[in-house]
N, CA, C, O and CB atoms as a CASP TS submission, in Angstrom:
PFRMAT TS
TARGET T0000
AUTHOR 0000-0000-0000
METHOD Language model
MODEL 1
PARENT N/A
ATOM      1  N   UNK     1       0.805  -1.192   0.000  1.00  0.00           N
ATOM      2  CA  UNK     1       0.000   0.000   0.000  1.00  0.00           C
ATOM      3  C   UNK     1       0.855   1.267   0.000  1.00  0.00           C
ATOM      4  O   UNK     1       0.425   2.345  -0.412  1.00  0.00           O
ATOM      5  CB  UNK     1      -0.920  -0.008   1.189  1.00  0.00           C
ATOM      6  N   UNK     2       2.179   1.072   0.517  1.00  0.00           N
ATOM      7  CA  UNK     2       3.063   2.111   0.722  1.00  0.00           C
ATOM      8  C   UNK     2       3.265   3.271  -0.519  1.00  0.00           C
ATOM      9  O   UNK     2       3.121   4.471  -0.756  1.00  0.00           O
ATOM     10  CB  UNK     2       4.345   1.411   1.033  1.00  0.00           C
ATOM     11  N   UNK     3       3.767   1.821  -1.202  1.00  0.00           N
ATOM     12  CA  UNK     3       4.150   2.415  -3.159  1.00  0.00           C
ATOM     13  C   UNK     3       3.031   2.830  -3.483  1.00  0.00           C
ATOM     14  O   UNK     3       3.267   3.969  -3.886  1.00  0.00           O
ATOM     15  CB  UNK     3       4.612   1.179  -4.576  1.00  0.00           C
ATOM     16  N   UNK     4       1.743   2.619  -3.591  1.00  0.00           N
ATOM     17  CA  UNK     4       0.566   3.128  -4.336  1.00  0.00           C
ATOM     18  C   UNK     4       0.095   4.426  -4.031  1.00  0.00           C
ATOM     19  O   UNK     4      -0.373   5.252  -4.815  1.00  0.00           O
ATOM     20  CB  UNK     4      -0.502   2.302  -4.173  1.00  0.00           C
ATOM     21  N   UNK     5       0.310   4.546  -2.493  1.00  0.00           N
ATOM     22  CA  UNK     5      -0.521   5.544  -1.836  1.00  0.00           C
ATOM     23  C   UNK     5       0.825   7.098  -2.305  1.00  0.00           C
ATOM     24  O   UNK     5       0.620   8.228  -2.747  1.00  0.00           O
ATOM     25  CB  UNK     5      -0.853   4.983   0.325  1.00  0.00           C
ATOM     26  N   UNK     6       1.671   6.614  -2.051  1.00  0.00           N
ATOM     27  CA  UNK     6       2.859   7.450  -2.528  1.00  0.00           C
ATOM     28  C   UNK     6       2.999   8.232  -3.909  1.00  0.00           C
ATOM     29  O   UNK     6       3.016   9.394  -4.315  1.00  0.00           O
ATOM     30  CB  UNK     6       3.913   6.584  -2.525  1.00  0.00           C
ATOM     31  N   UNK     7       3.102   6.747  -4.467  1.00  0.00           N
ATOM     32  CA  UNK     7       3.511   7.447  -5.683  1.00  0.00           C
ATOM     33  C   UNK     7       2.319   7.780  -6.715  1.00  0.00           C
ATOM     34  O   UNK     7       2.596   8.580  -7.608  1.00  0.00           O
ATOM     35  CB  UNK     7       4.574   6.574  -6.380  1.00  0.00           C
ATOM     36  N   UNK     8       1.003   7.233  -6.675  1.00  0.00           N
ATOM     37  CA  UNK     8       0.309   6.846  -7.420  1.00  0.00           C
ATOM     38  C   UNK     8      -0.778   8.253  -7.118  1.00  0.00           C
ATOM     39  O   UNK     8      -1.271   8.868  -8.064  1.00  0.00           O
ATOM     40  CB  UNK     8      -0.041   5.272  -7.193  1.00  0.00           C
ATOM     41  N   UNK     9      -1.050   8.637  -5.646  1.00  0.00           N
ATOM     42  CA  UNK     9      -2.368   8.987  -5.005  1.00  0.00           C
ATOM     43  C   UNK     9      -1.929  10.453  -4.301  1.00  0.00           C
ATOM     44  O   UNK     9      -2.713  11.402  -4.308  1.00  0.00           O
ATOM     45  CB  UNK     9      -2.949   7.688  -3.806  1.00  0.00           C
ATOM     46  N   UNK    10      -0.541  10.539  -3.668  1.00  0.00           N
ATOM     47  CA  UNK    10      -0.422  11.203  -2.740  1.00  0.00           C
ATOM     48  C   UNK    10       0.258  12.494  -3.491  1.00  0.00           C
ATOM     49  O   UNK    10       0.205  13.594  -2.941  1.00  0.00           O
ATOM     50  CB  UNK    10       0.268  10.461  -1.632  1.00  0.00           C
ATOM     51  N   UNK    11       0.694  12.383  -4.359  1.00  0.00           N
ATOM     52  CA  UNK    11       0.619  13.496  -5.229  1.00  0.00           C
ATOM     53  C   UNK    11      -0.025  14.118  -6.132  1.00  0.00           C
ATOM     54  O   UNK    11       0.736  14.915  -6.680  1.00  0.00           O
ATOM     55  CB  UNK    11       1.194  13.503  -5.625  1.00  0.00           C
ATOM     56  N   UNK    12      -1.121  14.151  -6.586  1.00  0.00           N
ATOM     57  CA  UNK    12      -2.201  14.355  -6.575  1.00  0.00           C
ATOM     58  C   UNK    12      -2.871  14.841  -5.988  1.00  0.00           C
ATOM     59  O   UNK    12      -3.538  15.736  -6.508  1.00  0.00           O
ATOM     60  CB  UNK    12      -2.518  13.843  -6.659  1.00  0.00           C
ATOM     61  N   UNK    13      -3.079  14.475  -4.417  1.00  0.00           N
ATOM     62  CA  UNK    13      -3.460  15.063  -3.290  1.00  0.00           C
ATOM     63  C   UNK    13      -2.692  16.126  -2.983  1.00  0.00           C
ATOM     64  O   UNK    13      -3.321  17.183  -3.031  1.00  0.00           O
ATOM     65  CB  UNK    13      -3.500  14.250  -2.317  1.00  0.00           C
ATOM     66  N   UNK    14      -1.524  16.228  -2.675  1.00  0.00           N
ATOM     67  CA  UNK    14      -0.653  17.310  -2.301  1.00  0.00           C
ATOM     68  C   UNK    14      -0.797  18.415  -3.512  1.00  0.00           C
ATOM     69  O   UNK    14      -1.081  19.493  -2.989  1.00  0.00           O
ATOM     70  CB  UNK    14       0.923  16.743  -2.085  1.00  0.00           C
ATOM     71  N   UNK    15      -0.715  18.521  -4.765  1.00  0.00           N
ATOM     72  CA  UNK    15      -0.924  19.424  -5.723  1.00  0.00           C
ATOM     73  C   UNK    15      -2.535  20.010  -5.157  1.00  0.00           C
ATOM     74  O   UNK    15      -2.701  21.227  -5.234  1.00  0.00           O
ATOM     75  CB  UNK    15      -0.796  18.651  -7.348  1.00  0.00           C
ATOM     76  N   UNK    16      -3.697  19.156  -4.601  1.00  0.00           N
ATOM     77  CA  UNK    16      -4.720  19.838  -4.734  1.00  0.00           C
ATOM     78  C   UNK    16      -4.889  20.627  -3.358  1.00  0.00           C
ATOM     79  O   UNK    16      -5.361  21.764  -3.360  1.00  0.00           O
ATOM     80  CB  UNK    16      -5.817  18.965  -5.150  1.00  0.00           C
ATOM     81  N   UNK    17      -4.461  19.946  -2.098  1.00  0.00           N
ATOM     82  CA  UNK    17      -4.421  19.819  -0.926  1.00  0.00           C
ATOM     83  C   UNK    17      -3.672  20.745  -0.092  1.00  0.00           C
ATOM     84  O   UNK    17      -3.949  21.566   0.782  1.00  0.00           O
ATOM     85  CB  UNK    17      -4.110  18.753  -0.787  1.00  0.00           C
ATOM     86  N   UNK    18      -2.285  20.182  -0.858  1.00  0.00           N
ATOM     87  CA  UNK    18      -1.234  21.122   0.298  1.00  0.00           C
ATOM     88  C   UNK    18      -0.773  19.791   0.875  1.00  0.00           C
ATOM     89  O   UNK    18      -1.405  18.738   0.795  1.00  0.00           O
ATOM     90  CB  UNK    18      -2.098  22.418   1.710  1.00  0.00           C
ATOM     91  N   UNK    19       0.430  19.971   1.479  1.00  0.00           N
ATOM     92  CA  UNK    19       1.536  18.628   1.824  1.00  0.00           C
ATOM     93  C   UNK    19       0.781  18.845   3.610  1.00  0.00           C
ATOM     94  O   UNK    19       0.640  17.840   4.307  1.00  0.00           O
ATOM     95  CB  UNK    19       4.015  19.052   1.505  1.00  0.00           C
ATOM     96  N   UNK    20       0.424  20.052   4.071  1.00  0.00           N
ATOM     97  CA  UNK    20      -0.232  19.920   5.255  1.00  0.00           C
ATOM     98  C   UNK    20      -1.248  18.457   5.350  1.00  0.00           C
ATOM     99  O   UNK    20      -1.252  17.314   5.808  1.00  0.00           O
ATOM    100  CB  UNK    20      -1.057  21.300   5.395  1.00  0.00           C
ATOM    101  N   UNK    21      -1.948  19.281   4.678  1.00  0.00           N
ATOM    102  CA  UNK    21      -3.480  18.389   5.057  1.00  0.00           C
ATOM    103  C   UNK    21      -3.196  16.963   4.042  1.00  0.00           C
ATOM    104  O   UNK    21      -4.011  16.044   4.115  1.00  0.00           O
ATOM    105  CB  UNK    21      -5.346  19.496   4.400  1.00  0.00           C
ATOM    106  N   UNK    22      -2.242  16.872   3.295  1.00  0.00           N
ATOM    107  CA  UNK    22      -2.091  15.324   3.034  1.00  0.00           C
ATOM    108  C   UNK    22      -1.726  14.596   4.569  1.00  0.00           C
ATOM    109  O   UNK    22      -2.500  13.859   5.179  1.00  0.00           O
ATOM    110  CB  UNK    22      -0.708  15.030   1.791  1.00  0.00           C
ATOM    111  N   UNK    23      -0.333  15.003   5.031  1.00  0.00           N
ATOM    112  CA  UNK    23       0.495  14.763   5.977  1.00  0.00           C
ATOM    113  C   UNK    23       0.015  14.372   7.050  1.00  0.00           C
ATOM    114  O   UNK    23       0.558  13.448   7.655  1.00  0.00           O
ATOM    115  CB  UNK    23       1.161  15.620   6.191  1.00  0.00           C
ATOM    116  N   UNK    24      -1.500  15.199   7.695  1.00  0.00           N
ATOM    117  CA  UNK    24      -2.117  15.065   9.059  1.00  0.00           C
ATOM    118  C   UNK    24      -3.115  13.961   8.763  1.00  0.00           C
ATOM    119  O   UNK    24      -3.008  13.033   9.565  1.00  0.00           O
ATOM    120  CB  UNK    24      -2.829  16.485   9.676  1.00  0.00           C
ATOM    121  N   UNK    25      -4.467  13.721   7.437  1.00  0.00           N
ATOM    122  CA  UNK    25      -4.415  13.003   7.123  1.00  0.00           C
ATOM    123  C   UNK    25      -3.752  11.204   7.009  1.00  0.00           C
ATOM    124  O   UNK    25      -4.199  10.056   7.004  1.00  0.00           O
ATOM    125  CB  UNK    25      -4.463  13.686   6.784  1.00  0.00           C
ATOM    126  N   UNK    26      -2.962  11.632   6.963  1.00  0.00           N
ATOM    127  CA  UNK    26      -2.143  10.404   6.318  1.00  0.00           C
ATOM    128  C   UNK    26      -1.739   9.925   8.016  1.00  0.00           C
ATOM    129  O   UNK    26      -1.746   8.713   8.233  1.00  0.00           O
ATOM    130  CB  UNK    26      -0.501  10.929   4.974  1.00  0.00           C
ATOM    131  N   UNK    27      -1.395  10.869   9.188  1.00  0.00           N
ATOM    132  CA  UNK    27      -0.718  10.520  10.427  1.00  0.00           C
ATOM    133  C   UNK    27      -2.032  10.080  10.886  1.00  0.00           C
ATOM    134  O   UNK    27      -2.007   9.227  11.773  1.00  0.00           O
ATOM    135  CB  UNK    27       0.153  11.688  11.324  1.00  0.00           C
ATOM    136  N   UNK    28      -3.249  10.500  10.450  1.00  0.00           N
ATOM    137  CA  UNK    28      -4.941  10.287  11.216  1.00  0.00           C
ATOM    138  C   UNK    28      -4.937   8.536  10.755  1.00  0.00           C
ATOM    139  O   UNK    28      -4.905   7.562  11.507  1.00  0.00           O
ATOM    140  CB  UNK    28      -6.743  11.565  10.173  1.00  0.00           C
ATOM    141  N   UNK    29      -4.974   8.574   9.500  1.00  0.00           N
ATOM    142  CA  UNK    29      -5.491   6.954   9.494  1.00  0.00           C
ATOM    143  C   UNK    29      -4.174   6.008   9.627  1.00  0.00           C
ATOM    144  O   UNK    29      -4.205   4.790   9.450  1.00  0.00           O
ATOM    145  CB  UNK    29      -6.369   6.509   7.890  1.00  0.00           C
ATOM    146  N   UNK    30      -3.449   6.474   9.837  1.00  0.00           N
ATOM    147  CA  UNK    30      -1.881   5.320  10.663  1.00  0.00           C
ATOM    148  C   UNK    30      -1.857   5.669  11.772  1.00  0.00           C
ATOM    149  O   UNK    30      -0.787   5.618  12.378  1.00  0.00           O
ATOM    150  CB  UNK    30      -0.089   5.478  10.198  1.00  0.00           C
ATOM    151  N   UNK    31      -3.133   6.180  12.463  1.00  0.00           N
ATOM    152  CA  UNK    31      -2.998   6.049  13.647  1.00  0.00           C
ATOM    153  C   UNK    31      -4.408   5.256  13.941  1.00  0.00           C
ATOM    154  O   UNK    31      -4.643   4.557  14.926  1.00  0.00           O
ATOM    155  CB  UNK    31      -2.685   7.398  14.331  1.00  0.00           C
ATOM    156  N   UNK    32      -5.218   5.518  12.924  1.00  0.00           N
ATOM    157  CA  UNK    32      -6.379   4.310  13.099  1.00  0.00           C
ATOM    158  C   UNK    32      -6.007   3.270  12.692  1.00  0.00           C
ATOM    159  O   UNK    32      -6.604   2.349  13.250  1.00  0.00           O
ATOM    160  CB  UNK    32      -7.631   4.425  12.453  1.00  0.00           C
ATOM    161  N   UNK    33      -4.976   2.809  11.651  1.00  0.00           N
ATOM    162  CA  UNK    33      -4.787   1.389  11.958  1.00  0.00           C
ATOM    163  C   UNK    33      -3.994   1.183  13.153  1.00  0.00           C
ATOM    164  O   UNK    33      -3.573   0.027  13.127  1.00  0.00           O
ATOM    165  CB  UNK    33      -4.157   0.682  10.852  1.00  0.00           C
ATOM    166  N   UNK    34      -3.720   1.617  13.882  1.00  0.00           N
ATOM    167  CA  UNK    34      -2.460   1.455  15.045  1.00  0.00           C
ATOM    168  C   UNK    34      -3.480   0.788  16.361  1.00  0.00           C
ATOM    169  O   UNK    34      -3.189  -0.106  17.155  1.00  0.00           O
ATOM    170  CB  UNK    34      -1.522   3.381  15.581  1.00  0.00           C
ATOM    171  N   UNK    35      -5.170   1.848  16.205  1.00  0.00           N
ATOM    172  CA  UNK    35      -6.206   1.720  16.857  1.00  0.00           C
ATOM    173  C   UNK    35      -6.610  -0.111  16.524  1.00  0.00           C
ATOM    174  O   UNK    35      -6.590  -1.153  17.179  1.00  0.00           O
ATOM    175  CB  UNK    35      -7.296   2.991  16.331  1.00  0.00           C
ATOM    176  N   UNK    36      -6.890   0.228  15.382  1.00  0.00           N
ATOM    177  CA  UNK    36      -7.673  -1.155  14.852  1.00  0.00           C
ATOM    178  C   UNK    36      -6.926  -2.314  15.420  1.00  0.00           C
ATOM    179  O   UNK    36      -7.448  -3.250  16.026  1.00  0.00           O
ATOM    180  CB  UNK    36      -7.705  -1.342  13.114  1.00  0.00           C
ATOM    181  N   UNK    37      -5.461  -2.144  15.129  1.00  0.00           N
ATOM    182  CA  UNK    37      -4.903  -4.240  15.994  1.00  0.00           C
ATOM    183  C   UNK    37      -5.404  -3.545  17.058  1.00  0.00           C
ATOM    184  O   UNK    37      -6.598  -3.817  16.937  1.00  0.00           O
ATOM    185  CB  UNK    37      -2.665  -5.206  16.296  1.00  0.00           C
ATOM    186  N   UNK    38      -5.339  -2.977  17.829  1.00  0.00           N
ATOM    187  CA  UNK    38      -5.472  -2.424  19.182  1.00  0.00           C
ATOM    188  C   UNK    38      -6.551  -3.016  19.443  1.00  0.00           C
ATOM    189  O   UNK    38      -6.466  -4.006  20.170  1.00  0.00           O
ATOM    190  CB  UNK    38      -5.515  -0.959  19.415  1.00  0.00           C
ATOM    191  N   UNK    39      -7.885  -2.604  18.942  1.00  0.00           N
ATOM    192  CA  UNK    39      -9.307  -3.253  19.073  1.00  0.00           C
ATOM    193  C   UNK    39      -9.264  -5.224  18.915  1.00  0.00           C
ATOM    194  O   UNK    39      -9.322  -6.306  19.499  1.00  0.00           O
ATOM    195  CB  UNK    39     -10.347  -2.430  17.585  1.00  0.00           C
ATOM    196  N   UNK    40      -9.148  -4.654  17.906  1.00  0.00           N
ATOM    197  CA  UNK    40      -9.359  -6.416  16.635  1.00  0.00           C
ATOM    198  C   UNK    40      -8.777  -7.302  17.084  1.00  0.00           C
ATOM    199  O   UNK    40      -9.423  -8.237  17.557  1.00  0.00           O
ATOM    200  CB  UNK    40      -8.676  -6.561  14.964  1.00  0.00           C
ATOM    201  N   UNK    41      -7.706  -7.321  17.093  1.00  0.00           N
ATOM    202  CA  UNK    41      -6.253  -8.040  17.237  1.00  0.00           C
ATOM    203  C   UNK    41      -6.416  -8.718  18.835  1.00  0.00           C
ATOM    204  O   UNK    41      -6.134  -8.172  19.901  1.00  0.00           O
ATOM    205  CB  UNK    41      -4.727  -6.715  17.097  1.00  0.00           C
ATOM    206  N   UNK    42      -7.046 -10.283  18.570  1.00  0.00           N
ATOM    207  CA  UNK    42      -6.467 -10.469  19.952  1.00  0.00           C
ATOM    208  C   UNK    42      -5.578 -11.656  20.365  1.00  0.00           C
ATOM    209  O   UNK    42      -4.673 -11.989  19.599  1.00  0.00           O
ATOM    210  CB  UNK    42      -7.531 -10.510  20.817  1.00  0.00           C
ATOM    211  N   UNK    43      -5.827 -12.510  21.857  1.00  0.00           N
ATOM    212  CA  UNK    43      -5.189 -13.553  21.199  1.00  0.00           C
ATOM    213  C   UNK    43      -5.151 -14.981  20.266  1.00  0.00           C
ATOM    214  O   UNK    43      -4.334 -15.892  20.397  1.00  0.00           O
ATOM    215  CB  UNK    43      -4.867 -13.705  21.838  1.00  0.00           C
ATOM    216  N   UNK    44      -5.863 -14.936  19.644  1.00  0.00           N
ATOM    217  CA  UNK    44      -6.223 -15.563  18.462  1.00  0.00           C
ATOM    218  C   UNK    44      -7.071 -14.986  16.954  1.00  0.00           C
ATOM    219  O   UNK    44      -7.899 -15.592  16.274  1.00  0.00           O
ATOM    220  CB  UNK    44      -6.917 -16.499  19.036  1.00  0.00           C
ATOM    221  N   UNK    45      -6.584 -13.808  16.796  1.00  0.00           N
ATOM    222  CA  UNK    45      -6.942 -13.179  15.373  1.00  0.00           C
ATOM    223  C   UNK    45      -6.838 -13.449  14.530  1.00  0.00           C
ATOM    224  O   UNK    45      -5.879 -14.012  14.003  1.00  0.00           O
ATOM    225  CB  UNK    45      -6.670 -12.414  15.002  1.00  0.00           C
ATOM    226  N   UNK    46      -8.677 -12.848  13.744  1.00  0.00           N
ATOM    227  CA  UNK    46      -8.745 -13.482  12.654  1.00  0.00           C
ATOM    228  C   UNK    46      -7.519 -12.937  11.702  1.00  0.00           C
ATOM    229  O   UNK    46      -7.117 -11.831  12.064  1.00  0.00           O
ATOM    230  CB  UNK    46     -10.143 -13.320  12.117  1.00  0.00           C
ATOM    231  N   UNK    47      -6.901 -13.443  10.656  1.00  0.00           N
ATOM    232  CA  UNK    47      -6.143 -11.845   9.628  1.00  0.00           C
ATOM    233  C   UNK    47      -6.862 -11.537   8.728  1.00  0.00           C
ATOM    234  O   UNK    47      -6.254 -10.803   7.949  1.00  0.00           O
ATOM    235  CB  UNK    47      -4.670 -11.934   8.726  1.00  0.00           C
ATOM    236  N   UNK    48      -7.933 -11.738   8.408  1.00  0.00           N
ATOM    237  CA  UNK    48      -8.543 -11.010   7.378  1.00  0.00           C
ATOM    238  C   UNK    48      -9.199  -9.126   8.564  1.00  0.00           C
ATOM    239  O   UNK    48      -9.203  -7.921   8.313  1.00  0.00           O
ATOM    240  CB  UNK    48     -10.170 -12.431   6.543  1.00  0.00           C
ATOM    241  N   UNK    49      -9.556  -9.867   9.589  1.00  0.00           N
ATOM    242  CA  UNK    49     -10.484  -8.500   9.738  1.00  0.00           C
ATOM    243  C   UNK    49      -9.328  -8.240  11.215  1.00  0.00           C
ATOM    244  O   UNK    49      -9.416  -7.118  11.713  1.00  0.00           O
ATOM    245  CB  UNK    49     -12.790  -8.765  10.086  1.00  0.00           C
ATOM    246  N   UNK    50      -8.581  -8.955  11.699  1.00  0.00           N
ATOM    247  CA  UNK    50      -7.469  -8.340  12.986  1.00  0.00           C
ATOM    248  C   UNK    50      -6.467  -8.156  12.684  1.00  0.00           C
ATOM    249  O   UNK    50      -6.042  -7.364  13.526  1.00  0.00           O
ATOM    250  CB  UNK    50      -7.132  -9.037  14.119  1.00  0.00           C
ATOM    251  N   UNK    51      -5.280  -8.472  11.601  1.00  0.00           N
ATOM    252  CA  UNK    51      -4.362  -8.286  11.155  1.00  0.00           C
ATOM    253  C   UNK    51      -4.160  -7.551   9.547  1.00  0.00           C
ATOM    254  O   UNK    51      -3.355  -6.633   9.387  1.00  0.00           O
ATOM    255  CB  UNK    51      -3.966  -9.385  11.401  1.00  0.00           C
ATOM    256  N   UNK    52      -5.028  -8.109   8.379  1.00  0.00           N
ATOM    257  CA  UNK    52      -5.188  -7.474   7.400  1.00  0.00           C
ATOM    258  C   UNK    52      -5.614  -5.638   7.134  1.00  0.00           C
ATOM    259  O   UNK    52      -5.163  -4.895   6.262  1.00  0.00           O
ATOM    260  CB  UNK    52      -5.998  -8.326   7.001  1.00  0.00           C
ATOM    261  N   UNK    53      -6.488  -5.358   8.086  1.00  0.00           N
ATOM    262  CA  UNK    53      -7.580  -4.467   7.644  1.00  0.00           C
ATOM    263  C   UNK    53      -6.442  -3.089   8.299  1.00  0.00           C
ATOM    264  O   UNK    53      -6.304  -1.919   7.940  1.00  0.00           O
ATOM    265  CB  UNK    53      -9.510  -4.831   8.505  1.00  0.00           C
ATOM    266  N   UNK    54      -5.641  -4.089   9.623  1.00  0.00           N
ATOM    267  CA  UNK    54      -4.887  -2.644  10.222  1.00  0.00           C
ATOM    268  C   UNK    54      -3.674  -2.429   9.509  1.00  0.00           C
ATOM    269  O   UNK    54      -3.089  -1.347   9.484  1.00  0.00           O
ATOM    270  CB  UNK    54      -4.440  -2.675  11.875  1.00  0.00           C
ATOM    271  N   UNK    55      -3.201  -3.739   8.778  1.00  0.00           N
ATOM    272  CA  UNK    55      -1.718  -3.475   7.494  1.00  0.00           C
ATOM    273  C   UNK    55      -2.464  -2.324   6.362  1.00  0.00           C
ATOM    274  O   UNK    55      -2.007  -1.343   5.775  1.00  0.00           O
ATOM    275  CB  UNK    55      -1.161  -5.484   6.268  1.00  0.00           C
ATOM    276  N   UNK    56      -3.742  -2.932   6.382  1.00  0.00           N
ATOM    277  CA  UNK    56      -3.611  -1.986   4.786  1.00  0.00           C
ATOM    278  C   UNK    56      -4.118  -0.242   5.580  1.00  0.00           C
ATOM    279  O   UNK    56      -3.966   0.847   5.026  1.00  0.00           O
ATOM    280  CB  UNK    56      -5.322  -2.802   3.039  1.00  0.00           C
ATOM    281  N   UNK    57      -4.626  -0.447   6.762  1.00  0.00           N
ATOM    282  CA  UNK    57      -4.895   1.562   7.496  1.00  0.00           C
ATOM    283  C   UNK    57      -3.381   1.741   7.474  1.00  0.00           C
ATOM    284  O   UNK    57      -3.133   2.603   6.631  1.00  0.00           O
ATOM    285  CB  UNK    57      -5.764   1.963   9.727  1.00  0.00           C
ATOM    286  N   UNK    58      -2.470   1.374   7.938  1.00  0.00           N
ATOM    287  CA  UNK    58      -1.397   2.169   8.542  1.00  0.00           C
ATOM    288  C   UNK    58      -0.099   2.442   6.748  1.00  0.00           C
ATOM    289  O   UNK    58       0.806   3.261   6.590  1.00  0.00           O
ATOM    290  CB  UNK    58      -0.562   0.894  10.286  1.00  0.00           C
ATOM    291  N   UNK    59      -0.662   1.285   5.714  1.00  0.00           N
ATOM    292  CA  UNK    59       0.178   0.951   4.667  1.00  0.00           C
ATOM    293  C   UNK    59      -0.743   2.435   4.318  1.00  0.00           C
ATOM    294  O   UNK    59       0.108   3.308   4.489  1.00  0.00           O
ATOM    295  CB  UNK    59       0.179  -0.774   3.713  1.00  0.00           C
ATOM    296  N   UNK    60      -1.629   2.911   4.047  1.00  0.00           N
ATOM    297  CA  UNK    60      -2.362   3.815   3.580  1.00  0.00           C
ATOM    298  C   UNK    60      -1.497   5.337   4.249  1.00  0.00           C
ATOM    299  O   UNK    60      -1.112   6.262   3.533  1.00  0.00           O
ATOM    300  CB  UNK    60      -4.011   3.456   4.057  1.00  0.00           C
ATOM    301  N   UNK    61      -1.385   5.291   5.325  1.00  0.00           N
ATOM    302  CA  UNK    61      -1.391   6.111   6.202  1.00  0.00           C
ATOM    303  C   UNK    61       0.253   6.336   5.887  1.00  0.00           C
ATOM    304  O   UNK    61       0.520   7.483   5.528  1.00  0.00           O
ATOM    305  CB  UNK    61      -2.017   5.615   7.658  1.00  0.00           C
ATOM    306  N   UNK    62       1.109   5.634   5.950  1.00  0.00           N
ATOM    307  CA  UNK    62       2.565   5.975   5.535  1.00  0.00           C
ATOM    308  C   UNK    62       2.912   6.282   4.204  1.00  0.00           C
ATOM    309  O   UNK    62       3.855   6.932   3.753  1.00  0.00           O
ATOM    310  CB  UNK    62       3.395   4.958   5.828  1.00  0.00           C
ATOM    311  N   UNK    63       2.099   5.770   3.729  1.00  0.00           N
ATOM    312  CA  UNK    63       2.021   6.408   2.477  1.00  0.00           C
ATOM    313  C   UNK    63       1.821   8.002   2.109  1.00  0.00           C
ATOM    314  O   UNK    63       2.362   8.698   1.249  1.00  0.00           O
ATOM    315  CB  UNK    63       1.059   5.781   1.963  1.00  0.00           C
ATOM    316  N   UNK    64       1.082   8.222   2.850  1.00  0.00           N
ATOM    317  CA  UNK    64       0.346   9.477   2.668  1.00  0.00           C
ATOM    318  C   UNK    64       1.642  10.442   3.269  1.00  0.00           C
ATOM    319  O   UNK    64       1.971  11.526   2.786  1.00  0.00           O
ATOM    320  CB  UNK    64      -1.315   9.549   3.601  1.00  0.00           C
ATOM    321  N   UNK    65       2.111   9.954   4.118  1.00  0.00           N
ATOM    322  CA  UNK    65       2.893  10.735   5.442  1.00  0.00           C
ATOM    323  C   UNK    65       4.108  11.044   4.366  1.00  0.00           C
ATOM    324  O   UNK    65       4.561  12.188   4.332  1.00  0.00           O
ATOM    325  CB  UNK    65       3.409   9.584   7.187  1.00  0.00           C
ATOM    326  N   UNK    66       4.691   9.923   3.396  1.00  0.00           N
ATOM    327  CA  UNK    66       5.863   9.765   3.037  1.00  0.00           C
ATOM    328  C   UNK    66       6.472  10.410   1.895  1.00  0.00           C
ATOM    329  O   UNK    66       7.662  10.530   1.604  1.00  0.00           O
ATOM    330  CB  UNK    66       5.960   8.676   2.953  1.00  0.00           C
ATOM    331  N   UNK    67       5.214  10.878   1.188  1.00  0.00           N
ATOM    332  CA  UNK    67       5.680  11.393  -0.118  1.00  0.00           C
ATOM    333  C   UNK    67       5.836  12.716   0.035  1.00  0.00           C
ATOM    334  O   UNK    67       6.512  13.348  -0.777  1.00  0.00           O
ATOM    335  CB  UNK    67       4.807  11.130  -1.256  1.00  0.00           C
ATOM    336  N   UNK    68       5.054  13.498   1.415  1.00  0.00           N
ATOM    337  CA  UNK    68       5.587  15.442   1.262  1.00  0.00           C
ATOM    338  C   UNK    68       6.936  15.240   1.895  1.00  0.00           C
ATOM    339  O   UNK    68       7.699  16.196   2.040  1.00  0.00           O
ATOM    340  CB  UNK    68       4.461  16.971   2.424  1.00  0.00           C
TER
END
């Protein structure tokens, strides 16, 4: 999600946006996946909905953070 959100999405955003509001954005939902194992994740998780769902928030979220 890293490469996509980066190179593909996050510039784009920043041309329309501003590298601000990509940046805080991008720290908001890598910090909701950080939330989500937090919730989801326990000791026996599923990975589709306790391990998957918080790789692809935080893969989203560094993404966003990484390209301003």
């Amino acid at each position: 999600m890293v490469p996509l959100m980066s190179f593909l999405i996050a510039g784009r955003l920043i041309t329309r946006f501003g590298p601000g509001l990509v940046v805080v954005a991008g720290a908001m939902i890598f910090g909701s996946g950080l939330m989500w194992w937090a919730v989801a994740a326990g000791v026996h998780p599923n990975y589709a909905t306790g391990v998957l769902a918080g790789m692809l928030l935080t893969g989203i979220g560094v993404g966003l953070t990484l390209r301003p």
